[in-house]
C-alpha positions as CSV (number, residue, x, y, z in Angstrom):
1,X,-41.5,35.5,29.4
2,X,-42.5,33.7,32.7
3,X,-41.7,30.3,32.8
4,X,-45.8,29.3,34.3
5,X,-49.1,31.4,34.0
6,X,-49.7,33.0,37.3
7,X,-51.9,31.8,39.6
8,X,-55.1,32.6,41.4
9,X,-56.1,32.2,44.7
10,X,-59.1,29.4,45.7
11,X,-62.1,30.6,46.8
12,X,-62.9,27.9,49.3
13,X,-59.8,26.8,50.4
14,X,-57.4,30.0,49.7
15,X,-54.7,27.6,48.1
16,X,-53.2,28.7,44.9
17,X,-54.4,26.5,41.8
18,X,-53.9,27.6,38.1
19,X,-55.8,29.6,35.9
20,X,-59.3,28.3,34.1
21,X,-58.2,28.1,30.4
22,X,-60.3,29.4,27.0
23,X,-62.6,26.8,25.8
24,X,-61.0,26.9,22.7
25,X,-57.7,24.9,24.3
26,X,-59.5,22.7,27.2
27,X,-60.5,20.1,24.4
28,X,-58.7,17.6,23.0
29,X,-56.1,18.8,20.0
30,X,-56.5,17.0,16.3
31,X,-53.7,14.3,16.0
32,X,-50.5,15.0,13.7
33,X,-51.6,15.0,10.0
34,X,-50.2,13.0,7.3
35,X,-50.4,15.7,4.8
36,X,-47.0,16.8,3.1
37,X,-45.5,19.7,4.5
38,X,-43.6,21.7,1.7
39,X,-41.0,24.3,2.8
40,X,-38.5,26.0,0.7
41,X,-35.5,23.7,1.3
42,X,-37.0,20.1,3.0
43,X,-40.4,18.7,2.2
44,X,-42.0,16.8,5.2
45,X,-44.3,13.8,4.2
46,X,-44.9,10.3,5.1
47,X,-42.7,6.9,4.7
48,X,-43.2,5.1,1.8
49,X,-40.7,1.9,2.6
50,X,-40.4,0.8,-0.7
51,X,-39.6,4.3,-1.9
52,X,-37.2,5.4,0.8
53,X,-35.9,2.7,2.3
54,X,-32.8,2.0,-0.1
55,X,-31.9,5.5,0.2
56,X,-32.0,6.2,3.9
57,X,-30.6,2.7,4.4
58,X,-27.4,3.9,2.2
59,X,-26.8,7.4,3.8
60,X,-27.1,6.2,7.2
61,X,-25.5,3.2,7.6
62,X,-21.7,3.0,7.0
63,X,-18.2,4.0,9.0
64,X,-18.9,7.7,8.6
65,X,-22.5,7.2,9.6
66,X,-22.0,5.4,12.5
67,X,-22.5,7.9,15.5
68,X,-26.1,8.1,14.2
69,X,-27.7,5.1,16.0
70,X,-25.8,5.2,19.0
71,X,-28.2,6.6,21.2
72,X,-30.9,5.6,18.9
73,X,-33.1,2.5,20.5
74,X,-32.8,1.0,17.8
75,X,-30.3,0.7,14.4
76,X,-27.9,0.1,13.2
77,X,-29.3,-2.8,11.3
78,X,-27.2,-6.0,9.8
79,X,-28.8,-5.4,6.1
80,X,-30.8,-3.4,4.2
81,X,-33.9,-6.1,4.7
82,X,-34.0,-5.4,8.2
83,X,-34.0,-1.4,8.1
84,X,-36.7,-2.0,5.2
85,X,-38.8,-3.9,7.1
86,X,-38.6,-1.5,10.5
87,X,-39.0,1.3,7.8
88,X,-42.4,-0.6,6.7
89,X,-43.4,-1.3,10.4
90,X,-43.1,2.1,11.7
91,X,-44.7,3.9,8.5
92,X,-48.0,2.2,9.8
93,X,-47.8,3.1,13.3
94,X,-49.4,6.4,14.9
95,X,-47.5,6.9,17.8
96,X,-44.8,7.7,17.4
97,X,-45.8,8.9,13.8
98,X,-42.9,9.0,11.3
99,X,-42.2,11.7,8.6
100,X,-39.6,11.3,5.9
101,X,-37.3,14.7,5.5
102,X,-37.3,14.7,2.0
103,X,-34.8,17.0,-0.9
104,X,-37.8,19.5,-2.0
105,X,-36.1,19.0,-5.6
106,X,-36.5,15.6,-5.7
107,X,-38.3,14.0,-3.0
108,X,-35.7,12.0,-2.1
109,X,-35.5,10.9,2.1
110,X,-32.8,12.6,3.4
111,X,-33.4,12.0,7.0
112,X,-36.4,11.0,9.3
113,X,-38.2,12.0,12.7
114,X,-41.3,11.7,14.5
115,X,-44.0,13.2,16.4
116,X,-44.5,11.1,19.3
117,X,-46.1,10.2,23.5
118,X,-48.9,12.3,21.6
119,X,-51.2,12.9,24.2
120,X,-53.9,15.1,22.5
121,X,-56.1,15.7,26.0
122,X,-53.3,17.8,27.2
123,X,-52.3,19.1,24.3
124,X,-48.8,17.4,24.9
125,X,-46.6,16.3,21.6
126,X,-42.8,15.5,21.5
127,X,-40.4,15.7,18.3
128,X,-38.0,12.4,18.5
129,X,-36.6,9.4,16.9
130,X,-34.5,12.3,14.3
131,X,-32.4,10.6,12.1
132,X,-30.3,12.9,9.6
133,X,-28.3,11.2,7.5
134,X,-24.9,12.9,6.4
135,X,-26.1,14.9,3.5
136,X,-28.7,17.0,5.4
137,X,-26.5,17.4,8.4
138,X,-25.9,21.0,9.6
139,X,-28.0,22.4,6.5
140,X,-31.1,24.9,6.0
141,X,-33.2,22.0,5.0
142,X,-32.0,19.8,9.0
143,X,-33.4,23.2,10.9
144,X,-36.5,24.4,8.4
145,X,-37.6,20.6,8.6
146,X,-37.6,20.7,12.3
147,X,-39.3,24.6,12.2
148,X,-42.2,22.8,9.6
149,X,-42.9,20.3,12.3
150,X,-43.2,22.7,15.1
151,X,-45.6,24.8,13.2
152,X,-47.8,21.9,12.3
153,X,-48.0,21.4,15.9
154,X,-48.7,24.7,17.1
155,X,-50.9,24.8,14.5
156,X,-53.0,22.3,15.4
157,X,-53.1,23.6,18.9
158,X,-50.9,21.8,21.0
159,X,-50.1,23.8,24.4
160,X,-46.3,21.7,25.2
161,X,-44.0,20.6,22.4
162,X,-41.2,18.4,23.9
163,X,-37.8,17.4,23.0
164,X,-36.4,14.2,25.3
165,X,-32.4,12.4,24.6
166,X,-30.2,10.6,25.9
167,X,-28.4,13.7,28.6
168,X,-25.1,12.2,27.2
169,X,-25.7,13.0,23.6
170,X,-24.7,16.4,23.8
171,X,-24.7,17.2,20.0
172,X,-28.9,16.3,20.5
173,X,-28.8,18.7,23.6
174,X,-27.2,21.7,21.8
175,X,-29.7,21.4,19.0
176,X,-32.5,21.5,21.2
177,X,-31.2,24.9,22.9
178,X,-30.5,26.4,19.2
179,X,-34.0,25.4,17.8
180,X,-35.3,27.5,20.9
181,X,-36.3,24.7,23.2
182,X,-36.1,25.5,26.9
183,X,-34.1,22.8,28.8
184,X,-36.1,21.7,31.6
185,X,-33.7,18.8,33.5
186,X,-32.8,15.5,34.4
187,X,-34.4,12.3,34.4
188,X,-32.5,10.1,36.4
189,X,-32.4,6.2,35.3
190,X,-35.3,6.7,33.4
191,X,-34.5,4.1,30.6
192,X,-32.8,1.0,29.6
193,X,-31.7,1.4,26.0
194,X,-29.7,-1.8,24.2
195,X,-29.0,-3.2,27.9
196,X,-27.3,0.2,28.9
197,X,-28.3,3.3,31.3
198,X,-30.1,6.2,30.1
199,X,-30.4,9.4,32.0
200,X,-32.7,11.8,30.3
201,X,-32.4,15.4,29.2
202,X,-35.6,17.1,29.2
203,X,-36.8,20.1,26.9
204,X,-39.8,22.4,26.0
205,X,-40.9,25.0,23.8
206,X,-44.8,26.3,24.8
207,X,-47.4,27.9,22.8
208,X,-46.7,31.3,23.9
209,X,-43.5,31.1,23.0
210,X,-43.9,29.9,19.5
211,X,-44.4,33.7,18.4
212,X,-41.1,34.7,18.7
213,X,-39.1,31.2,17.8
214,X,-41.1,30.9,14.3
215,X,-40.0,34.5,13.8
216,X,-36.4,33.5,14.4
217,X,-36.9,30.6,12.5
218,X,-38.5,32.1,9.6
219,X,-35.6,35.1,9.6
220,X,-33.0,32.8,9.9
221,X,-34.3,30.7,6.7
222,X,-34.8,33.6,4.5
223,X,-32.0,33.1,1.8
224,X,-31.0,36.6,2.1
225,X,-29.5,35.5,5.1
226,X,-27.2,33.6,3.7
227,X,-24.0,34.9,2.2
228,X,-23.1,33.3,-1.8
229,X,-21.4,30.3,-0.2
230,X,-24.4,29.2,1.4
231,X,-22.9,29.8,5.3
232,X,-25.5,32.2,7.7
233,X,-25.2,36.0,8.2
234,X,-26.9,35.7,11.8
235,X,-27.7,33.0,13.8
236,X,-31.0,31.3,14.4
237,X,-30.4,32.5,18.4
238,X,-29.9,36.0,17.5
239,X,-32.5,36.3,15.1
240,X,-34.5,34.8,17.9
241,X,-33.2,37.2,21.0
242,X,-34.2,40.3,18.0
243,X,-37.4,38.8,17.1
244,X,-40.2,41.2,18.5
């Protein structure tokens, strides 16, 4: 698929300038909605501090937890008081706009991440802030939470869908590549996060690509795709390549 929609020439001037969209996409897109999201092994739905916050606090906070907020901008907090109330202060906010990933079963939060720079003129919306706490690390429920967000925002009609990190978190960067985002490259110094350097990795997935990554995504989730012990038959990337 080419990477940009061709061009056309200018009448008056003879420059090229890109294509005049539909009307139905030169509007501005609805903003992310707070309904729950139900999917066969996560459930995507709003913060409830008081709800989730002991939980989440638990799982992610700990020796074997601890690589989880180090290229967070925030975290890891002192006590659980502190995550509660940053928990409480970010369930309120709409940008970035937090969802719990919750156990389907049970609703309990199992990880967080948000939809966030929303910039609904352009049709523009990132995925970030992901926190997955042990438990629903390298699961079906980790990749079909982050396939239910992307389909809400292709859904509502959003053109660019972005994935940004830190360039040295490399376990962030391979994730990005297997969910089917498109690395796009570097940011140099482009942050300060807890008084250090970030350089940031950029990535994309477009609307016209969506087709084929929810296909992937929606193969590689089918349970017949996973063998008795619960480890894949074919990978997310391969179902993707075969996807039509």
């Amino acid at each position: 698929m080419n990477e940009t929609l061709p061009s056309i020439l200018d009448s008056a001037t003879g420059l090229p300038i890109g294509p005049v969209l539909e009307s139905g996409v030169t509007g501005p897109a609805p903003r992310p909605s707070p309904a729950t999201i139900k999917g066969r092994y996560a459930t995507i739905r709003r913060p409830d501090a008081a709800r989730d916050a002991e939980g989440l606090h638990a799982g992610s906070h700990g020796p074997e937890a601890a690589a989880l907020w180090l290229y967070m901008s925030v975290g890891p907090f002192t006590d659980r008081q502190g995550f509660t109330a940053w928990l409480a202060r970010v369930a309120e906010g709409a940008d970035p706009y937090f969802y719990v990933v919750a156990d389907p079963s049970t609703d309990e939060a199992l990880g967080l991440a948000s939809l966030m720079r929303i910039d609904t003129a352009h049709r523009v919306i990132e995925v970030g802030n992901i926190l997955y706490t042990p438990r629903l690390q390298r699961s079906p429920a980790a990749t079909e939470a982050m396939y239910l967000l992307a389909r809400h925002v292709f859904e509502l009609g959003y053109r660019r869908y972005e994935w940004k990190c830190n360039a040295l978190n490399a376990p962030s960067r391979r994730a990005a590549l297997r969910l089917g985002f498109s690395y796009e490259g570097l940011f140099r110094r482009h942050m300060i996060i807890k008084g250090r350097n970030r350089d940031t990795a950029w990535f994309s997935m477009i609307a016209e690509e969506w087709p084929r990554n929810r296909a992937g995504f929606e193969a590689w989730l089918d349970p017949a795709n996973f063998d008795a012990e619960g480890r894949q038959k074919s990978s997310l990337a391969d179902l993707r390549a075969a996807a039509p």
